[in-house]
C-alpha positions as a LaTeX table, in Angstrom:
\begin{tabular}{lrrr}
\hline
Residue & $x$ (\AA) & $y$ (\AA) & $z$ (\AA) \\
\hline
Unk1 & 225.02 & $-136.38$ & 31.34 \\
Unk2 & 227.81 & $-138.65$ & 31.25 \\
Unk3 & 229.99 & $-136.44$ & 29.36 \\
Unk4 & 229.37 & $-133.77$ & 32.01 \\
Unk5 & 229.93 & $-135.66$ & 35.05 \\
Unk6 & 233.56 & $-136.99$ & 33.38 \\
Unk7 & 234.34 & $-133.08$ & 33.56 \\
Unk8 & 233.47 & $-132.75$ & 37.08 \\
Unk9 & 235.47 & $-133.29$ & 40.21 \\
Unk10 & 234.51 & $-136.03$ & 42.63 \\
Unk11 & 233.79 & $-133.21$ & 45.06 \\
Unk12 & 231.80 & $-131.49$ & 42.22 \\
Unk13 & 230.02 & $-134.79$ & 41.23 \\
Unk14 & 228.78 & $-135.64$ & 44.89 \\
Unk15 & 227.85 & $-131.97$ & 45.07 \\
Unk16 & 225.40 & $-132.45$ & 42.29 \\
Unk17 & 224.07 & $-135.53$ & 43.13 \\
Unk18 & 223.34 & $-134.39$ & 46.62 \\
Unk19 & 221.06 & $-131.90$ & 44.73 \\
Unk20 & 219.53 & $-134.63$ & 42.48 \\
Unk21 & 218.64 & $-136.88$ & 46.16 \\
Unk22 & 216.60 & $-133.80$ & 47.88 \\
Unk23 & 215.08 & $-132.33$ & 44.43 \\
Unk24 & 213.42 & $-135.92$ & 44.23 \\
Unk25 & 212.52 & $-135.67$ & 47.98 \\
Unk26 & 210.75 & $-132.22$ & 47.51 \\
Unk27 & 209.50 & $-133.11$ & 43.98 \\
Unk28 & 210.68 & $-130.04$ & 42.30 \\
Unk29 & 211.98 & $-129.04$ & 38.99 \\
Unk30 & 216.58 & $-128.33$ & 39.33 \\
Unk31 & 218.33 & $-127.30$ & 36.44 \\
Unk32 & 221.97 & $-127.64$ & 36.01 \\
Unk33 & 222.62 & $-124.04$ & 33.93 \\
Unk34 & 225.60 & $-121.72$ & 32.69 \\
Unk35 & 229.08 & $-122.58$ & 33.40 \\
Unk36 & 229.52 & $-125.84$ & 33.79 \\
Unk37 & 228.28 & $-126.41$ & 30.28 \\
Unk38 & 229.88 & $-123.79$ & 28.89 \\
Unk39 & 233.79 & $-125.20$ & 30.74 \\
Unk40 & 232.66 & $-128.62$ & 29.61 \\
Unk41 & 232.00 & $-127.36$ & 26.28 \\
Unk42 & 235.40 & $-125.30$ & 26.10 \\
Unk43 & 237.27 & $-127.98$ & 27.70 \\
Unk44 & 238.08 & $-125.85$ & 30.17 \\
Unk45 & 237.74 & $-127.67$ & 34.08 \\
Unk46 & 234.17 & $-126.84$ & 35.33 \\
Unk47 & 234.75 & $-123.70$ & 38.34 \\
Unk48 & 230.41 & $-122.86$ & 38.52 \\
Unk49 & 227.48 & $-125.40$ & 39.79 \\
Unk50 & 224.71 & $-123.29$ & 38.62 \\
Unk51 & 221.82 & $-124.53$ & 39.99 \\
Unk52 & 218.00 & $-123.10$ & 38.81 \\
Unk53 & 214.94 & $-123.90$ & 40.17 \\
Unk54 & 211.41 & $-123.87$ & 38.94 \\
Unk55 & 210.23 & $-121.97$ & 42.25 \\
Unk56 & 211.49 & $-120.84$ & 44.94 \\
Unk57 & 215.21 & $-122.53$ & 45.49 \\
Unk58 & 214.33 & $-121.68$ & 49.71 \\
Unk59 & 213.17 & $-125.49$ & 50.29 \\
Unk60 & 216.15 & $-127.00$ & 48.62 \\
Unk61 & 218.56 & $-124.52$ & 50.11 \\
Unk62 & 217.21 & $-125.10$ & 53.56 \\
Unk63 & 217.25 & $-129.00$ & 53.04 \\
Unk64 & 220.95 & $-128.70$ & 51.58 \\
Unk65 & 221.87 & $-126.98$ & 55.06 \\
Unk66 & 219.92 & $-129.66$ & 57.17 \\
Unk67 & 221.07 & $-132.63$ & 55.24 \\
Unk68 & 224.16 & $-131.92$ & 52.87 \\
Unk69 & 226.05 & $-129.87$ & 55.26 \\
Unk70 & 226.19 & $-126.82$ & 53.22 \\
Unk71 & 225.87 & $-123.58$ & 54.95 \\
Unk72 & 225.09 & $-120.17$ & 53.30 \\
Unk73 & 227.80 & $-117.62$ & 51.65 \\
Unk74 & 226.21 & $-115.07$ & 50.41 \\
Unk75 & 222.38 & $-114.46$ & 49.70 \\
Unk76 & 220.47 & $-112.04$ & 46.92 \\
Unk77 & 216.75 & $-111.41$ & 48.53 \\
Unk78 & 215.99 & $-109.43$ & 44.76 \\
Unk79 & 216.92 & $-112.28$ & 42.89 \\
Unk80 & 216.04 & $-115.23$ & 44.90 \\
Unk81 & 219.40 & $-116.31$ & 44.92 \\
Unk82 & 221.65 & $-118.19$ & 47.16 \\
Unk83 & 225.81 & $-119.02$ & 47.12 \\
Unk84 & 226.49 & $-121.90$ & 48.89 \\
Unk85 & 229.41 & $-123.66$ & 50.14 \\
Unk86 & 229.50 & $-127.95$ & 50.50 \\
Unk87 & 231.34 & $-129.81$ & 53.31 \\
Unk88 & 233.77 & $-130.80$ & 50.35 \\
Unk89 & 234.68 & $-127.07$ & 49.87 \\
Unk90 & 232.66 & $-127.17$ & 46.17 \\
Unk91 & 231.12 & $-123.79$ & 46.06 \\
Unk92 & 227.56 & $-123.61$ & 44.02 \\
Unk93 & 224.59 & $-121.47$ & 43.24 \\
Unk94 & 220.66 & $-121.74$ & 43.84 \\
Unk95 & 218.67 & $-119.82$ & 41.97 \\
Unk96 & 215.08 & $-118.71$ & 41.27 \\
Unk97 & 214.18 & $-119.08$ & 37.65 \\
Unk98 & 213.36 & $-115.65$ & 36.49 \\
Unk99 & 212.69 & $-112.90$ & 33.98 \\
Unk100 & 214.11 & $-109.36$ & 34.85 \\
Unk101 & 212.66 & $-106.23$ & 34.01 \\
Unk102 & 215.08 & $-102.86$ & 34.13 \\
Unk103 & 213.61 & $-99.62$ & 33.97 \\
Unk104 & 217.41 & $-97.67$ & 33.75 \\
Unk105 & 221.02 & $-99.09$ & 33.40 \\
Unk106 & 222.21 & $-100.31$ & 36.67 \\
Unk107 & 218.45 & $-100.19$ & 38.47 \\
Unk108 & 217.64 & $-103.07$ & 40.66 \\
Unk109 & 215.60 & $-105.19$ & 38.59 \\
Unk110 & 211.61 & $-105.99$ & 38.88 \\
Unk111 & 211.96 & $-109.65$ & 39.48 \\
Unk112 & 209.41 & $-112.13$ & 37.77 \\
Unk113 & 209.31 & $-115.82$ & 38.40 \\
Unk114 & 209.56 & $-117.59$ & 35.01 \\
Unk115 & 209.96 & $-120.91$ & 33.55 \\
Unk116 & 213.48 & $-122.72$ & 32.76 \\
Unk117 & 212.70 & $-121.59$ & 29.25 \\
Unk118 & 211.97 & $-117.84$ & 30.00 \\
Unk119 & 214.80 & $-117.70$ & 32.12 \\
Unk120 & 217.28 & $-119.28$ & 29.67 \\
Unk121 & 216.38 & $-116.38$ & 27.07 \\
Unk122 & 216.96 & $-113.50$ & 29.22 \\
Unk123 & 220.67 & $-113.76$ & 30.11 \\
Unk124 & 223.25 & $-112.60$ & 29.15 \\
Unk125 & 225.65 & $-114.70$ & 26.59 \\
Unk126 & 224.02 & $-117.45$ & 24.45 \\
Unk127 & 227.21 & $-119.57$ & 25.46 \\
Unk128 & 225.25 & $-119.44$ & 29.03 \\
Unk129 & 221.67 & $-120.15$ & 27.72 \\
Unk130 & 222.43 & $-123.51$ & 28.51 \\
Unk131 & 220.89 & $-126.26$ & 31.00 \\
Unk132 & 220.67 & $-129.93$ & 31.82 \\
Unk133 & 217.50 & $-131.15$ & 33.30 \\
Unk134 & 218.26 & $-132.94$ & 36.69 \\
Unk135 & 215.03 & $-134.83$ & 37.06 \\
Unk136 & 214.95 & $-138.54$ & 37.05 \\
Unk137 & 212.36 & $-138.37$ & 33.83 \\
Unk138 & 214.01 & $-136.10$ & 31.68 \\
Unk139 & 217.83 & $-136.65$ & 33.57 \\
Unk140 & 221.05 & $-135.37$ & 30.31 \\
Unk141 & 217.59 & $-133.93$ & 28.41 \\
Unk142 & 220.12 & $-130.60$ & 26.76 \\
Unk143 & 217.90 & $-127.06$ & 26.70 \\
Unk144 & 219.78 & $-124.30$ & 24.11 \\
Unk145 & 217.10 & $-122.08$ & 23.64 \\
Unk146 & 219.07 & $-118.97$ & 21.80 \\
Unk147 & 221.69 & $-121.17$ & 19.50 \\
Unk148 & 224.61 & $-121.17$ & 21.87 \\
Unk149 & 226.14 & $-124.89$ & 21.01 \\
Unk150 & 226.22 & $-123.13$ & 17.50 \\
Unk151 & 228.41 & $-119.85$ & 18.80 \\
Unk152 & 230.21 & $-122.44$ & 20.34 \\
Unk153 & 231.02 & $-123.87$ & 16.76 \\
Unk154 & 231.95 & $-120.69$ & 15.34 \\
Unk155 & 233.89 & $-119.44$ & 18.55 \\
Unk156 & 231.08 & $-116.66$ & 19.24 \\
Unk157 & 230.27 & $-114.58$ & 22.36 \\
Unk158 & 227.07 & $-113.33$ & 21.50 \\
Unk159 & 224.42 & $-111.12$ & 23.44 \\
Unk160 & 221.20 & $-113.01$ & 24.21 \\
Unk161 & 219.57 & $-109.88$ & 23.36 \\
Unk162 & 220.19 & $-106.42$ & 22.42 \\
Unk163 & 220.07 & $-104.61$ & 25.62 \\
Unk164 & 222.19 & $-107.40$ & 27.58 \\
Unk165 & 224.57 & $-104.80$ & 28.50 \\
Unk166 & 222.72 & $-101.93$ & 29.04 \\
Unk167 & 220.34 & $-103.66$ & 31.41 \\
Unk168 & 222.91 & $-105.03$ & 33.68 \\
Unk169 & 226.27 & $-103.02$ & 33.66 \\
Unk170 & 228.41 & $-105.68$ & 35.21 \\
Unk171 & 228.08 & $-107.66$ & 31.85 \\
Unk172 & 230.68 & $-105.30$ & 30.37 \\
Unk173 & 232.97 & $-106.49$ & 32.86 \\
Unk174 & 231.99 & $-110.80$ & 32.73 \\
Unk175 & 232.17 & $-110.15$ & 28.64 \\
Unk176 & 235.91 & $-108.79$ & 28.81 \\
Unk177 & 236.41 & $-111.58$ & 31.24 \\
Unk178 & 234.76 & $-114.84$ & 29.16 \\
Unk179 & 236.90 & $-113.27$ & 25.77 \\
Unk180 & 240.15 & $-114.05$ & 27.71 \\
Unk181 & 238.94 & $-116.84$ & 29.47 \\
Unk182 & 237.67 & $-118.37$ & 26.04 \\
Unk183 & 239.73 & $-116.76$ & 22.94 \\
Unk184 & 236.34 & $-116.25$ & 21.22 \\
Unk185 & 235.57 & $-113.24$ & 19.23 \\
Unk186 & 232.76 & $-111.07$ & 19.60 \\
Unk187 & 230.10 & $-110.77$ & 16.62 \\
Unk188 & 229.36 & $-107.53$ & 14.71 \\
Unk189 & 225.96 & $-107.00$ & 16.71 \\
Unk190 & 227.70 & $-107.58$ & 20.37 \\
Unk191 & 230.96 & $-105.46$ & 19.51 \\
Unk192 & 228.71 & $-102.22$ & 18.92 \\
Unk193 & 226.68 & $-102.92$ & 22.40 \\
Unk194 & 230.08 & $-103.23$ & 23.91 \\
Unk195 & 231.48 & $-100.14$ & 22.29 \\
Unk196 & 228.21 & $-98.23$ & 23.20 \\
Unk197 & 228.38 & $-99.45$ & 26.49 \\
Unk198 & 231.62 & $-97.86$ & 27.37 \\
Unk199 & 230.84 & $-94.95$ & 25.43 \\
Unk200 & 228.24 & $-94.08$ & 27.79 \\
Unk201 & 230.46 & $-95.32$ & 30.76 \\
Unk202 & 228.01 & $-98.15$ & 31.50 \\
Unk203 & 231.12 & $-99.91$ & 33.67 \\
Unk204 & 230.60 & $-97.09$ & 36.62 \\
Unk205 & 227.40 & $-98.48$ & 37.62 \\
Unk206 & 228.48 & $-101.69$ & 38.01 \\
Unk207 & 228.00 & $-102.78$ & 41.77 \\
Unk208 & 229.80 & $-104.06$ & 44.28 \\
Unk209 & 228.44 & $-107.10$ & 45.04 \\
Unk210 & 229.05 & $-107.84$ & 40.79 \\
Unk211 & 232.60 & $-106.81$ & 41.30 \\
Unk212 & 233.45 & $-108.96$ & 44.43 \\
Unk213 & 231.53 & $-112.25$ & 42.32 \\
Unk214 & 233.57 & $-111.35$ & 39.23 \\
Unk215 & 237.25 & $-110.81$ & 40.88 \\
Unk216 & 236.06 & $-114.09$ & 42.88 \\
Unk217 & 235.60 & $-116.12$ & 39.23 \\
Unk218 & 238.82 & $-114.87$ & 38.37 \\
Unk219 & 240.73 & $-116.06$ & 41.69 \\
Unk220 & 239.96 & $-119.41$ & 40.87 \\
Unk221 & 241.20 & $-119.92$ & 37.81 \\
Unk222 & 244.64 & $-121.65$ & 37.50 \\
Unk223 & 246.22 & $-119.52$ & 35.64 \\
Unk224 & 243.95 & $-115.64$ & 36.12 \\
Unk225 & 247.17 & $-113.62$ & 34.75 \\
Unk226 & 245.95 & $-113.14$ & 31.22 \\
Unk227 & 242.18 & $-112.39$ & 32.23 \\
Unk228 & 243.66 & $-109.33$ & 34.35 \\
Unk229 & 245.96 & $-108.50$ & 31.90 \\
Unk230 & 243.49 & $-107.92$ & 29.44 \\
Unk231 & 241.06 & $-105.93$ & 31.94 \\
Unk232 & 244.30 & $-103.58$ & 32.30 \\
Unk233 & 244.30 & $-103.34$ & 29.01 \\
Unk234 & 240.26 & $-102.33$ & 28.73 \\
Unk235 & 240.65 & $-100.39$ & 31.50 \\
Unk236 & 238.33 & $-102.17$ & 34.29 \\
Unk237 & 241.04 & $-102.68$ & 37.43 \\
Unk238 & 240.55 & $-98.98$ & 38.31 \\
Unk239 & 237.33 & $-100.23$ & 39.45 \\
Unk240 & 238.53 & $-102.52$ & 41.67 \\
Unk241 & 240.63 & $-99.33$ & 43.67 \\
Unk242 & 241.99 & $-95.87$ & 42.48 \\
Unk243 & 245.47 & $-96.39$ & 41.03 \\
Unk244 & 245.24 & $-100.44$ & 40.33 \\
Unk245 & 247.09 & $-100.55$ & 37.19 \\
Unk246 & 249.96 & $-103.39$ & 34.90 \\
Unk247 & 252.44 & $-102.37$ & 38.03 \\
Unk248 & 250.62 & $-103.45$ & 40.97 \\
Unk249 & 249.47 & $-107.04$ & 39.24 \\
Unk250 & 252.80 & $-109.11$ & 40.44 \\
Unk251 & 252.98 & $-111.04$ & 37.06 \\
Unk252 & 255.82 & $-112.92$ & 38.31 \\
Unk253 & 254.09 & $-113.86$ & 41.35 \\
Unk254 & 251.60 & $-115.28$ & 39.03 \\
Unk255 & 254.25 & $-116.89$ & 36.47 \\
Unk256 & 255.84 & $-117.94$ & 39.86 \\
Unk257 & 252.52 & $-119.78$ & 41.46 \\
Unk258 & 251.62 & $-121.55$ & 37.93 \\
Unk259 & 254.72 & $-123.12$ & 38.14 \\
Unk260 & 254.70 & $-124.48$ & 41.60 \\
Unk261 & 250.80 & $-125.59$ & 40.85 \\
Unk262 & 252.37 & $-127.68$ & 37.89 \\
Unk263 & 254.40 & $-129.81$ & 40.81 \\
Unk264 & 251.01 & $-130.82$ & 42.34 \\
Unk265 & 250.19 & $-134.42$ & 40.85 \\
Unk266 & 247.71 & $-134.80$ & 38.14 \\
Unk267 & 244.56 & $-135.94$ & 39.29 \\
Unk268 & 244.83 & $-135.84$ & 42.70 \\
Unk269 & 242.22 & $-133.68$ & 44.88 \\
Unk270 & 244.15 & $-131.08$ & 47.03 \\
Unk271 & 242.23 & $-129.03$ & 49.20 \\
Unk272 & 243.21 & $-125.47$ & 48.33 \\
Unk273 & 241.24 & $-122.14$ & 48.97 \\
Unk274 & 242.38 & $-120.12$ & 45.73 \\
Unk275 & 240.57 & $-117.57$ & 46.14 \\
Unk276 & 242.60 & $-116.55$ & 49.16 \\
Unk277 & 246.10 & $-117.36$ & 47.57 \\
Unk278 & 244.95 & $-115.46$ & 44.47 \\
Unk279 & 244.59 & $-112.62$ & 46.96 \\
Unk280 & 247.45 & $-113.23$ & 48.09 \\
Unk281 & 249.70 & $-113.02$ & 44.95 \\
Unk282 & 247.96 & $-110.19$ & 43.41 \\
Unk283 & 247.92 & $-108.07$ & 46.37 \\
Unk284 & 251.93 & $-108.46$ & 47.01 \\
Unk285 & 252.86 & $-105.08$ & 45.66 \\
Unk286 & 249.72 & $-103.21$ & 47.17 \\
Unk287 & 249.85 & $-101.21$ & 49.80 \\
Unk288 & 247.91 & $-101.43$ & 52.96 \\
Unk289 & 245.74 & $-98.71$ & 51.50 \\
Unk290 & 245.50 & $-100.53$ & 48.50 \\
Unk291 & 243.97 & $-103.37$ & 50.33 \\
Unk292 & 241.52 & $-101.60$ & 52.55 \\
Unk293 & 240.21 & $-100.07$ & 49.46 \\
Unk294 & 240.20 & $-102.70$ & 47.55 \\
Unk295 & 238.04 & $-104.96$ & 50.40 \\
Unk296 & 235.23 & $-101.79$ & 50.79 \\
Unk297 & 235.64 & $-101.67$ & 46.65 \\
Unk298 & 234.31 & $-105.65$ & 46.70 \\
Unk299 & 232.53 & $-105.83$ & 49.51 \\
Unk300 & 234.47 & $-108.87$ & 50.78 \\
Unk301 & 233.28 & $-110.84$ & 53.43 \\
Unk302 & 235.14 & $-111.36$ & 56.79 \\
Unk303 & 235.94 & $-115.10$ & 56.08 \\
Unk304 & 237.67 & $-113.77$ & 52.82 \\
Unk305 & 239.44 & $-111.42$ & 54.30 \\
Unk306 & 240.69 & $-113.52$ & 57.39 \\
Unk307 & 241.99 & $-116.30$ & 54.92 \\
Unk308 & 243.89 & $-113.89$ & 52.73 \\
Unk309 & 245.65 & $-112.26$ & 55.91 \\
Unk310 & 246.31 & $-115.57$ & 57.69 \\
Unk311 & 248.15 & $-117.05$ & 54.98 \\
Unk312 & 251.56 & $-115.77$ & 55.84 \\
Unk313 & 251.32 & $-116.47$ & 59.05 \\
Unk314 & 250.46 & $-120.27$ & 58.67 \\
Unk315 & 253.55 & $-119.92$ & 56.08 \\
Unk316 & 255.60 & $-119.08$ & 59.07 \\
Unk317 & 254.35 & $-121.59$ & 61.17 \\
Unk318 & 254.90 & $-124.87$ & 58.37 \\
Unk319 & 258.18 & $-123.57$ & 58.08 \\
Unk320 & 259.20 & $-123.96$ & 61.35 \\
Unk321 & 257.89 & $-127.64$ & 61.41 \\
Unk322 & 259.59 & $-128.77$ & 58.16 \\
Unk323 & 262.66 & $-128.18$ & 59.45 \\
Unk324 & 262.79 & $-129.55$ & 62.46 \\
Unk325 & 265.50 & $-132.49$ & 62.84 \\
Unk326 & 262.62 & $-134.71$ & 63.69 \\
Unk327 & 260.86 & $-135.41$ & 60.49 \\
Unk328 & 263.46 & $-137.87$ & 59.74 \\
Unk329 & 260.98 & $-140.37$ & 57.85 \\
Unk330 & 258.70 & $-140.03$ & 55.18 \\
Unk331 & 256.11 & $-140.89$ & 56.83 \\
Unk332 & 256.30 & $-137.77$ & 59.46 \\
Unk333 & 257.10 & $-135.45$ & 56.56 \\
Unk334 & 253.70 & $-136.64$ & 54.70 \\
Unk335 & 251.60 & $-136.09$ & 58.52 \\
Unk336 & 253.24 & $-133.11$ & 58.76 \\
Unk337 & 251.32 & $-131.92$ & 55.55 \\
Unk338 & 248.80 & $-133.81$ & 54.61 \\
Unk339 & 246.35 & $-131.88$ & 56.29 \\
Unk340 & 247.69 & $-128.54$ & 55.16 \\
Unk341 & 245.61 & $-126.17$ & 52.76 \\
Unk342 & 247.92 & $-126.02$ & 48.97 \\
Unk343 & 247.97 & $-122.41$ & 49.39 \\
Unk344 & 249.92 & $-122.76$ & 52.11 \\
Unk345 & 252.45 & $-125.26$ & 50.62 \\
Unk346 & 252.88 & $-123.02$ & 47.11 \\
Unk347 & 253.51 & $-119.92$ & 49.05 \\
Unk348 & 255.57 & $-121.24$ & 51.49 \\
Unk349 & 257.49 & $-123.19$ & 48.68 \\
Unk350 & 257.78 & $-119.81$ & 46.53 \\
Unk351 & 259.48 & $-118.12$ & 49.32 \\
Unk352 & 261.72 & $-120.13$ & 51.60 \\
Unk353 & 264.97 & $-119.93$ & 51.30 \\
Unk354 & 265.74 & $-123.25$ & 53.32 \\
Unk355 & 266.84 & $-126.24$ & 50.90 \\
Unk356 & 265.62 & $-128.81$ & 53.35 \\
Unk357 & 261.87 & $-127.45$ & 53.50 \\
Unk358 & 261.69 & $-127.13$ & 49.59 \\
Unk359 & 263.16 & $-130.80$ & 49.36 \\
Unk360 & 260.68 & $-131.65$ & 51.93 \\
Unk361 & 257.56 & $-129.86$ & 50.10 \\
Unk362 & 258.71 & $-131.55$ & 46.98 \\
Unk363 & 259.39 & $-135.17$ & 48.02 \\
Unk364 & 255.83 & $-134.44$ & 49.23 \\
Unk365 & 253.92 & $-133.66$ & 45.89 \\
Unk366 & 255.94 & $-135.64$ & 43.83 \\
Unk367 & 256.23 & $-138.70$ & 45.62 \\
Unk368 & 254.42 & $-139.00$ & 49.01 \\
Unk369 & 251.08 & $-137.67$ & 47.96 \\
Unk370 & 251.11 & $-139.90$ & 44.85 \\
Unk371 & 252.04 & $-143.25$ & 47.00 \\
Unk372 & 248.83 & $-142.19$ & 49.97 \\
Unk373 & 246.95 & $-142.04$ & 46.83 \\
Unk374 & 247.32 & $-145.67$ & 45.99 \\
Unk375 & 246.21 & $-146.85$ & 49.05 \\
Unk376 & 242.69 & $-147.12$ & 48.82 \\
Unk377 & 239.47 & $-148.45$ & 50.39 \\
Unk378 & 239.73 & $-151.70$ & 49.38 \\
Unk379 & 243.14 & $-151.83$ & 51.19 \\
Unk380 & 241.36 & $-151.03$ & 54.41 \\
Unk381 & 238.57 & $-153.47$ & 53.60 \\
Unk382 & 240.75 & $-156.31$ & 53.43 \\
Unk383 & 242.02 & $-155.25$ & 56.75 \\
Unk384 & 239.03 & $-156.14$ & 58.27 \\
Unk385 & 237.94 & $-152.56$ & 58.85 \\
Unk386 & 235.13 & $-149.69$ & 57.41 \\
Unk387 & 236.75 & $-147.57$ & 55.04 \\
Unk388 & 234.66 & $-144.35$ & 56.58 \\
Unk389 & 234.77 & $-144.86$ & 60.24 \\
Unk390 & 237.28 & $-143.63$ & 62.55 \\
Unk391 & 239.38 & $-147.01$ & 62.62 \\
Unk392 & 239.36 & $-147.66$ & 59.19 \\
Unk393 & 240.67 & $-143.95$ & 58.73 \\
Unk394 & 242.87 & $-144.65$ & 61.31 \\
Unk395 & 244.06 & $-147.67$ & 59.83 \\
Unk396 & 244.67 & $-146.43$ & 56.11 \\
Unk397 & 246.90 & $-143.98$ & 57.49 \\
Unk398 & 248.82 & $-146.60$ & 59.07 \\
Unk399 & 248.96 & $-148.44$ & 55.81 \\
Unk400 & 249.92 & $-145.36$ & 54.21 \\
Unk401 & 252.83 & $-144.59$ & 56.77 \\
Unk402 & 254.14 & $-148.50$ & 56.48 \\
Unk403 & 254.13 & $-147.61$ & 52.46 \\
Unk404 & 256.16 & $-144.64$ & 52.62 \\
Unk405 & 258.85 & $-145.90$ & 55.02 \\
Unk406 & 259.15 & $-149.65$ & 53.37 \\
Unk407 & 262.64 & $-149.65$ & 51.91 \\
Unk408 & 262.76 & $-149.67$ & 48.09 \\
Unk409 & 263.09 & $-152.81$ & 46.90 \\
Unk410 & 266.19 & $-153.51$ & 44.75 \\
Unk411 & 266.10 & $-154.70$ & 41.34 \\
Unk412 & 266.48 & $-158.42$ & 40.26 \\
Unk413 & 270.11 & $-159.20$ & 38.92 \\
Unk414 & 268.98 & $-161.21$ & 35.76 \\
Unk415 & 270.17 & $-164.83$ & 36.16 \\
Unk416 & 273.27 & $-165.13$ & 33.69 \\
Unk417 & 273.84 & $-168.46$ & 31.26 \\
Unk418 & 276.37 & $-171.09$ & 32.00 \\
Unk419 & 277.17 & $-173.42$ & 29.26 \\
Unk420 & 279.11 & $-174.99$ & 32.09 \\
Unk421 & 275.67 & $-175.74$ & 34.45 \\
\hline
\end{tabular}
């Protein structure tokens, strides 16, 4: 469990252990499942909280909302399944523990309630048949039901079971996706359901809902450009809209954005919708058409949408208050953006043409944002104030403002020997 939460952002960490505080309350069975074992395994940073319950997830989702803050994305009434979204901005999954029974490719699917076990064994790659038991008893206790730490070994995506991709066509599309994501190879058994599976056109079933989830894994990846250039090269972005193809996918908008995300300082929690600024990139040589279709394709929600149009005009606006003559100390620069969403600073940073603003943005990331860091609680503690209420927030920025626009000292001229002393 320790090795886990090491992989995990503070947001993600408090995110999970908000879950571990109300599954004790309502004495039920959570299990951490899927991706975040499988990043932690890969080494890759952990993008899904997976969370499976042993019953229906409805009581912990509802006490989430009432207690956590967390409010409701999306919902799947079928599947007993909920996408949530934390104060922090962490973004999770509640699910029902389940076996699904498919009577045709693509047919909603007869929903059983199962055990952790049961469920485990019916998905999709072994390299997801993965939990950690979040009870206080059995807390770190590591389930791997069909082998998967072993395809992990061997660099294997492997099929839980032989119908994997038959029964649910969006699998196709998630297996394409984890080969890029992970390098692995596919095994001799999993490489003729794939081959069968597009042989029989399996990816035209797939459904909306499974492409808006799947685009939305990509968009937060830090770097998504090779995942979509290998679905152009297995043909899956027509399914996103008619005529998506290698010239509408801006790759040096994306070689662009990786860049200015290597200024941000290691370590250092920025908030940042991605999703929205992955949007944003892609979507740079589409045109209007291209984007209508492309939001009825996914099914996109209203929130999504609104954050991927607003972008360039909150661009505009940041602009206009970098370079004003009046940000003449570091400490207004750093106010002027500390509050501001990273998608805004990269894109706003990729396109000005104003040396002042990029200095600005830079100075900023480089050596603003790294100085706030340093200040801490403790600082405020010893100033006689609460570290969480509104004067000790107050007075952190204060000490953070005093820290930026202290003069630097200058270096000690080393004494010099005098024989003559």
């Amino acid at each position: 469990m320790f090795m886990l939460e090491s992989h995990l952002s503070q947001a993600q960490n408090f995110a999970v252990g908000e879950v571990q505080r109300l599954m004790a309350k309502l004495q039920i069975n959570v299990f951490l499942t899927g991706g975040a074992l499988r990043d932690m395994l890969a080494s890759l940073p952990v993008r899904d909280l997976n969370f499976t319950v042993e019953g229906s997830p409805s009581r912990l989702v509802k006490a989430l909302e009432k207690e956590a803050g967390v409010y409701v994305v999306n919902s799947d009434e079928v599947r007993k399944s909920f996408e949530i979204a934390f104060p922090n901005g962490v973004l999770a999954e509640v699910s029902m523990a389940r076996v699904e029974k498919f009577s045709k490719p693509g047919a909603k699917p007869k929903v059983i309630p199962a055990t952790i076990h049961e469920d485990l064994r019916g998905r999709d790659f072994t390299i997801n048949c993965l939990a950690i038991s979040l009870a206080q008893g059995s807390r770190g206790l590591l389930l791997d039901p069909t082998n998967g730490l072993s395809d992990f070994a061997l660099r294997e995506l492997r099929t839980a079971t032989s119908h994997a991709l038959m029964d649910e066509p969006s699998r196709v599309l998630k297996l394409v996706t984890l080969q890029a994501r992970l390098g692995f190879q596919l095994d001799d058994r999993t490489r003729r359901q794939y081959q069968n599976a597009r042989e029989a056109g399996i990816e035209k079933l797939i459904p909306a809902e499974a492409l808006r989830r799947e685009i939305i894994k990509i968009g937060e990846e830090f770097n998504p450009l090779p995942i979509l250039e290998t679905l152009e090269k297995e043909g899956f972005l027509e399914l996103f809209f008619a005529g998506f193809n290698g010239a509408k996918l801006n790759p040096a908008g994306f070689q662009r954005l990786h860049k200015l995300r290597g200024l941000a300082p290691f370590g250092v929690q920025i908030k940042e919708d991605r999703f929205a600024l992955f949007l944003h990139t892609i979507s740079e040589k589409w045109t209007p058409k291209d984007k209508q279709a492309f939001v009825n394709q996914c099914k996109l929600s209203r929130r999504e949408v609104d954050a991927w149009k607003q972008i360039d005009a909150k661009v505009r606006s940041l602009e206009t208050t970098l370079k004003s003559a009046k940000l003449q100390k570091p400490s207004l620069v750093y106010a002027a953006l500390a509050d501001v969403p990273a998608e805004i600073i990269f894109v706003l940073l990729g396109k000005t043409s104003l040396r002042l603003v990029q200095d600005r943005i830079k100075n900023f990331l480089q050596k603003y944002l790294p100085a706030a860091v340093e200040i801490t609680g403790e600082d405020v503690l010893r100033e006689g104030a609460d570290p969480l209420s509104p004067k000790g927030q107050k007075l952190r920025k204060q000490l953070i403002a005093a820290r930026l626009d202290a003069r630097p000292r200058r270096a000690a001229t080393d004494s010099v020997y005098n024989p003559q002393a």
